[in-house]
Every structure is written in structure tokens, then in C-alpha cells.
C-alpha angles and dihedrals in degrees: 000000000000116000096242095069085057097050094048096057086041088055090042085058100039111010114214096217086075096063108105123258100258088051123093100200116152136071105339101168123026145023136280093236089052111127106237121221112167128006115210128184138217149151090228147357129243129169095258100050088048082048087062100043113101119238127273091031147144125234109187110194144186094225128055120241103216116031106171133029117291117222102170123039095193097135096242103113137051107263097040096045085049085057105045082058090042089056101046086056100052085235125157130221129210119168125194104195119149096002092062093041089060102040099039121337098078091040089054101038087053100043107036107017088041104028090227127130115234105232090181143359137193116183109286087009128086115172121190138186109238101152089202134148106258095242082048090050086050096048091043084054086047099052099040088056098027094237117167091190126034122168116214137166111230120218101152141026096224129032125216091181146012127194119198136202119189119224118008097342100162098104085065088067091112096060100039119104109180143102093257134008113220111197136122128256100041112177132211097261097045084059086058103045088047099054082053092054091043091239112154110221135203119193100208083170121243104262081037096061098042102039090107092068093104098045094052092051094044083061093046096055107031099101092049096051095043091053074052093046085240130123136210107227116206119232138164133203109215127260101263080219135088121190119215129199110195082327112319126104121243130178 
């Protein structure tokens, strides 16, 4: 199968012309023309989970392996030692960021990865309705991912809505209206910010709350590979992160 007829099913579900400007999803390694063998997912790249892809394949990522324009390809850095390996194995890259975060990622994470029914949603931003206490809302969260440490700010004991953001989703504060933000890489100062505004905040990590991006796309293509006698084989790059209490590591 030629890579094309898989990026243009791809496009129909989640068109690219949707990422935002400052994205770089799409096809990032590889030509159109290229003769697909295997497709593999997942929400990242590292070197050992390249090391174990078979030659003349398709990755397909959340995030995009190359961001910003390279203008030097010494194989020092991340991106450019990725694609030295990329390119030796004659393996394409697309990548579907911001364009899949709007049109499904947020939506599944929150639905079948939460448990929790969508009442509205504006681009980036789902808001539901959990009418939970705010320690019950903090063990469901734990359970669902299977987190043993969340940090969160308090600023009430029960929460109407709650409104979630996948990935790093704090620079979206303005526009949430809701009784507490879920989202990943929450810094100091929004902390702060948040606890004026009287915001509660939980910090569901960024890798933990895409994860199920392969997943999600495995189910959105597997009727089309298996008419193509293909399968989408499900991978994962480790979370570059380890989590310590009093010493010992814990998931």
C-alpha cells in the first residue's frame, strides 16, 4: 500500500488543515509514493522503540518529531538522531497533534478513558458535568489512569464541572468556565493564578493524558487496514519520567 491512501483517510478523519499554525502535523519523513509494510502508533518516538520497527514502515505519532526548523542534522539531539534512524530504515513519519486533539483525542480520553459525558465542547476545551466531591473526583482520576500521585490546587470541596484539556492545556485558563480545569504540565504560577481565580486545578501529567492516542487511532483505522490486509500495531515510547514516595519509585 502506498503511504498516500493512508494519509488521505487519515486527512478525511482529522483534517490537517485544522492543526494550529505554530504545529507541524503531517507527513514529517517519507513520501508519499513510499510502499507501506507495517504501521505502527504511538504517542512518541525514542531510539529503542525505532530500534524495534521493521523496515519499510509507517509510525504514525501524536507528537510531531520535528517542531521547529532544523538547521543542523549532526545527530546530537533528539529529533535529528530519531531521524537518522528513521532514514536507515526507510520508515515514515506522520504525526497528527493539534488537529487530532480537536477533532477526537480530548472527546475519547474524556468518555472512555474518564467515564465522564461531554455537555459542551470549543475547540481545545470539553466541559462536563461530574458533580462529584472534590477527594471522590481525585480518586475517580486516579483509578481511570492508574496514578498513584496527582498533584492538584483545592479551591472547593465539590465540583459541578469540570472542564479537560489533554496534553499541557494551561495556557487555555482565560477561556475555561468551569469549577475545576483538568489538564497535564501545570507550573508553579499557574497554580497560583488559578487558586486567585478560585480554579481548581488537577495535574493528570502530559504522556499520561495522551497515551491513548494509539489506541484511539488503532480503533479508527482497523477496518480500513484489514480490507488492506494491514494492522496497526500498537507501541509505546516510555515515559522519559520516573515518580518517587520517600525513594521508591511508583507508576
Amino acid at each position: 500500500m502506498k503511504l498516500i491512501e493512508i494519509y488521505e483517510v487519515l486527512n478525511n478523519l482529522s483534517p490537517f488543515e485544522l492543526q494550529e499554525k505554530w504545529d507541524n502535523a503531517g507527513l514529517l519523513v517519507g513520501s508519499f509514493e513510499d510502499e507501506i509494510e507495517n504501521v505502527y502508533l504511538s504517542i512518541d518516538l525514542d531510539l529503542e522503540l525505532v530500534s524495534s520497527f521493521k523496515e519499510n514502515s509507517l509510525v504514525i505519532t501524536h507528537h510531531p518529531l520535528i517542531f521547529s526548523g532544523l538547521k543542523k542534522v549532526n545527530y546530537n539531539t533528539y529529533s535529528t538522531k530519531l531521524l537518522r534512524e528513521l532514514i536507515k530504515k526507510n520508515i515514515s513519519l506522520i504525526s497528527m497533534h493539534t488537529n487530532i486533539d480537536k477533532t477526537h483525542l480530548n472527546s475519547y480520553f474524556i468518555e472512555e478513558i474518564l467515564g465522564f459525558n461531554i455537555i459542551n465542547t470549543k475547540e481545545f476545551i470539553s466541559n462536563c458535568e461530574v458533580n462529584m466531591n472534590f477527594d471522590d473526583l481525585i480518586k475517580h482520576i486516579s483509578s481511570k489512569l492508574a496514578m498513584k500521585t496527582i498533584k492538584a490546587v483545592r479551591c472547593s470541596d465539590f465540583i459541578k464541572t469540570l472542564a479537560v484539556v489533554t496534553g499541557s492545556g494551561m495556557s487555555l485558563i482565560d477561556e475555561v468556565k468551569a469549577d475545576c480545569f483538568l489538564t497535564g504540565d501545570i507550573k508553579y504560577h499557574d497554580a497560583m493564578e488559578a487558586k486567585a481565580r478560585g480554579l481548581s486545578l488537577i495535574d493528570i501529567r502530559h504522556y499520561e493524558s495522551e497515551r491513548c492516542f494509539a489506541p484511539l487511532i488503532e480503533g479508527l483505522l482497523s477496518e480500513y487496514l484489514k480490507k488492506n490486509k494491514l494492522k496497526a500495531i500498537i507501541t509505546a515510547s516510555k515515559n522519559p519520567f520516573e515518580f518517587f514516595i520517600e525513594g521508591e519509585t511508583v507508576e
